[in-house]
Backbone as ProteinMPNN parsed JSONL, in Angstrom:
{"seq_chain_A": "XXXXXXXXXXXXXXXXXXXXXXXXXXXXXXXXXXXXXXXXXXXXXXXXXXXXXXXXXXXXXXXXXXXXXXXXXXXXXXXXXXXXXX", "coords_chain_A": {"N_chain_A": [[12.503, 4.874, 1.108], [12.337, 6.861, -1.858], [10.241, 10.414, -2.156], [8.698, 11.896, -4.472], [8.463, 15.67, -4.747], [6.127, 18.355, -5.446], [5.848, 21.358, -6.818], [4.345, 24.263, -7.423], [5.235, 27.247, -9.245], [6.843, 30.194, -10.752], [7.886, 29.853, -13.351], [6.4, 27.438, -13.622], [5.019, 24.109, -13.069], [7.304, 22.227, -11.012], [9.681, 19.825, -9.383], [11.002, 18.273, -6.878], [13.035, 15.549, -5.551], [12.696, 13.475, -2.397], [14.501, 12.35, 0.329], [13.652, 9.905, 2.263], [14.995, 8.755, 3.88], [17.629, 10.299, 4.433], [16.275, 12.365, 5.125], [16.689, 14.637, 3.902], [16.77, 16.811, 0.546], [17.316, 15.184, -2.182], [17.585, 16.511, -5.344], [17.718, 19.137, -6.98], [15.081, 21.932, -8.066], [13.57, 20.046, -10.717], [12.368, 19.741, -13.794], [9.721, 17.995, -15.17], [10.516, 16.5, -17.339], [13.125, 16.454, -17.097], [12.782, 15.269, -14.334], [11.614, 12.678, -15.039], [14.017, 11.645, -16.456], [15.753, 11.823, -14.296], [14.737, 9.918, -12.59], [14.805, 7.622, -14.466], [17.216, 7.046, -14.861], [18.877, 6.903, -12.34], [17.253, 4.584, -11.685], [18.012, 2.647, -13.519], [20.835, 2.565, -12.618], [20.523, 1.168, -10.001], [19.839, -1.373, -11.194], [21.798, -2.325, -12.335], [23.599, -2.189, -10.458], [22.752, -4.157, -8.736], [22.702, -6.308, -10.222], [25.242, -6.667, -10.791], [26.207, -6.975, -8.424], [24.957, -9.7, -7.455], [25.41, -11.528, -10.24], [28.197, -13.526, -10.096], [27.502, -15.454, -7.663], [25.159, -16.25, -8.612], [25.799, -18.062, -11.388], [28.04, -19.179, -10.189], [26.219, -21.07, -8.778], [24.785, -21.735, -10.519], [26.563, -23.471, -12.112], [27.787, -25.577, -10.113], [25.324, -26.693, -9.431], [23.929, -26.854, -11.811], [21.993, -24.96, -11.807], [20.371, -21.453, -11.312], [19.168, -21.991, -9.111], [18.476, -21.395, -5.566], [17.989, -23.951, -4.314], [19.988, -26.754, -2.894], [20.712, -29.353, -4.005], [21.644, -31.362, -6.608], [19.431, -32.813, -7.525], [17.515, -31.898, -6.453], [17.488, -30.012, -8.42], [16.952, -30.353, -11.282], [17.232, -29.818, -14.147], [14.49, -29.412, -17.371], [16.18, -29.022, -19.071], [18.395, -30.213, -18.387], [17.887, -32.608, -18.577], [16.742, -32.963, -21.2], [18.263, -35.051, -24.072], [20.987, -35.356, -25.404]], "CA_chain_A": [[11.929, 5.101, -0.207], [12.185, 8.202, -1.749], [9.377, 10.709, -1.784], [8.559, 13.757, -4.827], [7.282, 16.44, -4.176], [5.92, 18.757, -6.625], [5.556, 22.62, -6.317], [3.822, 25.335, -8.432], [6.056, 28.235, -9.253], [6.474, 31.143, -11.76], [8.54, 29.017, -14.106], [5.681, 26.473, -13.886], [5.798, 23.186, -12.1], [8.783, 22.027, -10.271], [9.65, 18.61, -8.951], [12.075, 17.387, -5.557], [13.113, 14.489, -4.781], [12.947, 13.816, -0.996], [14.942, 10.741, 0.893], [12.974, 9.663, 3.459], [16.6, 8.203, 4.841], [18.243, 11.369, 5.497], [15.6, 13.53, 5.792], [16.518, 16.065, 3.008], [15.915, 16.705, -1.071], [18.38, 15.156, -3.336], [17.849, 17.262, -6.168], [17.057, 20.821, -6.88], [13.868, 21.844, -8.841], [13.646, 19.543, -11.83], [11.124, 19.887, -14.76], [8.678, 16.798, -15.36], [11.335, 15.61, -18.489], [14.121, 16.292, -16.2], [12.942, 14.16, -13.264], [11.478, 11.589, -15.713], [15.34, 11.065, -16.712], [16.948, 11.472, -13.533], [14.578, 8.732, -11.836], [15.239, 6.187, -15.179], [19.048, 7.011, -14.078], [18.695, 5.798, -11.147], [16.473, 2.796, -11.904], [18.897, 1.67, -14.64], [21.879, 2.735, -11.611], [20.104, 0.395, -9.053], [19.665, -2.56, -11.579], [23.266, -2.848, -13.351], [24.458, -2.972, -9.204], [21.992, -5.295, -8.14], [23.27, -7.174, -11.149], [26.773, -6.87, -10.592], [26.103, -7.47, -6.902], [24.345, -11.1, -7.757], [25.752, -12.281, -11.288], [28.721, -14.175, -9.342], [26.985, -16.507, -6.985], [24.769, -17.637, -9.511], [26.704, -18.066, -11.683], [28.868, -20.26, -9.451], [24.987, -22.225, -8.49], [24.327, -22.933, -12.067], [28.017, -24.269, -12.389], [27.512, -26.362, -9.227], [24.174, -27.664, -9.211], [22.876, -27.038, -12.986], [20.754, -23.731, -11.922], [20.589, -20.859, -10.417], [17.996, -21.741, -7.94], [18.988, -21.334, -3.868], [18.468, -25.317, -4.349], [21.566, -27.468, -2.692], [21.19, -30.223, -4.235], [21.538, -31.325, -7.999], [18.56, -34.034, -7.655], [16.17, -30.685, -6.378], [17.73, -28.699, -9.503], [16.218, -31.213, -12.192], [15.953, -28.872, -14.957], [14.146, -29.408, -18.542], [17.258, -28.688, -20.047], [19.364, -31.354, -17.945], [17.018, -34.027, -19.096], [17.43, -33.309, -22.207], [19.039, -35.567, -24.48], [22.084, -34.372, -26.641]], "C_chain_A": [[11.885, 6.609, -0.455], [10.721, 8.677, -2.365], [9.423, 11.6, -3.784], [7.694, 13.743, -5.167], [7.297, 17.505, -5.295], [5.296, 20.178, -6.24], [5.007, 23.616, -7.535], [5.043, 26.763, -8.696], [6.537, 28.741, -10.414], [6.87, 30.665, -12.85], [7.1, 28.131, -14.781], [5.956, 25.01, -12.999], [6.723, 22.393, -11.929], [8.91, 20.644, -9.941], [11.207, 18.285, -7.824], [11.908, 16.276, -5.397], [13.312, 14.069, -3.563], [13.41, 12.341, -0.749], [14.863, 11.213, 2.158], [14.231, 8.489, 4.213], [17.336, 9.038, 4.931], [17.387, 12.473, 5.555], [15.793, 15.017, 4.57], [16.353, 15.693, 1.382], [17.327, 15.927, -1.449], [18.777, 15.245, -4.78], [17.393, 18.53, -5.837], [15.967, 21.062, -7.856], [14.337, 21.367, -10.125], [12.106, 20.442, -12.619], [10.607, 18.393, -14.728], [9.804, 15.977, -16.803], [12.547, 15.368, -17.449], [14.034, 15.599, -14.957], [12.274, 13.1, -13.768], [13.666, 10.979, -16.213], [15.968, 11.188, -15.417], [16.678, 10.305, -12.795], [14.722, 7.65, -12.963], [16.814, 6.269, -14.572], [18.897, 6.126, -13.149], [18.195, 4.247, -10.954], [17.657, 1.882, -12.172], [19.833, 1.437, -13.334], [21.803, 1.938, -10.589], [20.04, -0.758, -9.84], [21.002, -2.825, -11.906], [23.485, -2.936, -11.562], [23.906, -3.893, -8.565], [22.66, -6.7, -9.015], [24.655, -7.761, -11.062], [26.857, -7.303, -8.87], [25.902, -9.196, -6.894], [24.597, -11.883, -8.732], [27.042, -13.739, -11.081], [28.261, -15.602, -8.936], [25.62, -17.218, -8.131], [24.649, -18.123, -10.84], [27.416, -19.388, -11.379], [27.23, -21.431, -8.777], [24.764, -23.142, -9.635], [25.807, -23.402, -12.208], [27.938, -25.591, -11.937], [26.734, -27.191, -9.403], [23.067, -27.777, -10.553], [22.078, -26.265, -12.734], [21.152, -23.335, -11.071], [20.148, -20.736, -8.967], [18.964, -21.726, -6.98], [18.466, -23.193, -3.494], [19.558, -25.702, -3.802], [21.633, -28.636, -3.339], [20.747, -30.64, -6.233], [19.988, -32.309, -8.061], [17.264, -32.75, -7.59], [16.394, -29.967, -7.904], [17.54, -29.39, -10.982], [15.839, -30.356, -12.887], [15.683, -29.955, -16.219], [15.414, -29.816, -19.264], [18.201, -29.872, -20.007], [18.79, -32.488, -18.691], [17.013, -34.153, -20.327], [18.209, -33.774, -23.338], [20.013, -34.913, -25.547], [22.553, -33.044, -26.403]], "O_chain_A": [[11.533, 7.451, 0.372], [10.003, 7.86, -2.941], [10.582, 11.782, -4.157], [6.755, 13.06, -5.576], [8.283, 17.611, -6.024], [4.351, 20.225, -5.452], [5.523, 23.467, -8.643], [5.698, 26.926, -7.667], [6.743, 27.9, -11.289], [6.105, 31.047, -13.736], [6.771, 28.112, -15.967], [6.989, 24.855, -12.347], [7.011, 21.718, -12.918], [7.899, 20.083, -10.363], [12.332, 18.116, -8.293], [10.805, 15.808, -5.113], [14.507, 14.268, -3.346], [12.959, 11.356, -1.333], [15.372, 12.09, 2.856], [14.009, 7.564, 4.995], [18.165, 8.692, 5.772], [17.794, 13.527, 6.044], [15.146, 16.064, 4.521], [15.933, 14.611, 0.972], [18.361, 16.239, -0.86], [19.655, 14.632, -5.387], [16.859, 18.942, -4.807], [15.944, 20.143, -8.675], [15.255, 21.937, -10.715], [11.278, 21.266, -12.23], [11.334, 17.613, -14.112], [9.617, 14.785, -17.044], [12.862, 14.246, -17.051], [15.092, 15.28, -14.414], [12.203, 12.235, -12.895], [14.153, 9.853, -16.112], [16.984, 10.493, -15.39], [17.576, 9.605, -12.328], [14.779, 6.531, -12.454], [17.324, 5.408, -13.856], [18.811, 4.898, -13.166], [18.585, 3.242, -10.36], [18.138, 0.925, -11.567], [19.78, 0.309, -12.843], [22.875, 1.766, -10.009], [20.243, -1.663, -9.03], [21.278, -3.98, -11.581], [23.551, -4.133, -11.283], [24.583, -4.524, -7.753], [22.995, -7.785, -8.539], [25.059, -8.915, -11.209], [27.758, -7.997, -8.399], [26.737, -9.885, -6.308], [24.206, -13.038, -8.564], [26.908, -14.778, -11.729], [28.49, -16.638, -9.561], [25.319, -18.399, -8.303], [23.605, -18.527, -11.352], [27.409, -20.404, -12.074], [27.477, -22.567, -8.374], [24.631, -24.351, -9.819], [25.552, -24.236, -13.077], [27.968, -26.583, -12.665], [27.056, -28.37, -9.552], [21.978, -28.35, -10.597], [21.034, -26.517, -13.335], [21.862, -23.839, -10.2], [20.444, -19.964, -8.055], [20.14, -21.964, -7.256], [18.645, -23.59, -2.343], [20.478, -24.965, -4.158], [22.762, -29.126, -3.301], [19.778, -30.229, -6.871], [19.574, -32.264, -9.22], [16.339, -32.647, -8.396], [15.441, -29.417, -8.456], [18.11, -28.783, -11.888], [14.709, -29.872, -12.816], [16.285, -31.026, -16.299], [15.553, -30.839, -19.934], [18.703, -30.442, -20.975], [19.49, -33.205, -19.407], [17.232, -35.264, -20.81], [18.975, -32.903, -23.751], [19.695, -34.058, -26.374], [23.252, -32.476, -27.242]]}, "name": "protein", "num_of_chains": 1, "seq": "XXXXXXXXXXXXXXXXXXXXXXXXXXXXXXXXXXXXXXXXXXXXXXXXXXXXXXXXXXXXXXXXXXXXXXXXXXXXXXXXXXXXXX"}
């Protein structure tokens, strides 16, 4: 998880980001607007690949079994929707 850290300095205050997985910063002094946008970056940058990582398989579940659940069998995956008439 990363860490920041926040420093006083003649400018005014500063902001690092620290990754506590290699041990060093991975930016250089931001401003408080400027590391408000670089951590939505990232957010957004971690959800669209989580997305694109997982859209696939279920995807191919709801095809299969009528939902996305981690369900195997269509009788567990009883949705609303299936029941449904029309």
């Amino acid at each position: 998880m990363d860490e920041i850290h926040a420093r006083n300095k003649k400018k005014g205050l500063r902001f690092r980001i620290w990754s506590t997985v290699t041990d060093s910063y991975l930016t250089e002094d931001l401003t408080e607007d400027e590391l408000r946008r670089y951590t939505l970056e990232s957010a957004v940058c971690n959800a669209i690949e989580v997305y694109l990582r997982e859209i696939e398989e279920r995807i191919r579940r709801a095809k299969t079994y009528g939902s996305s659940s981690r369900m195997t069998s269509k009788d567990v995956c009883d949705t609303p929707w299936l029941r449904k008439r029309g």
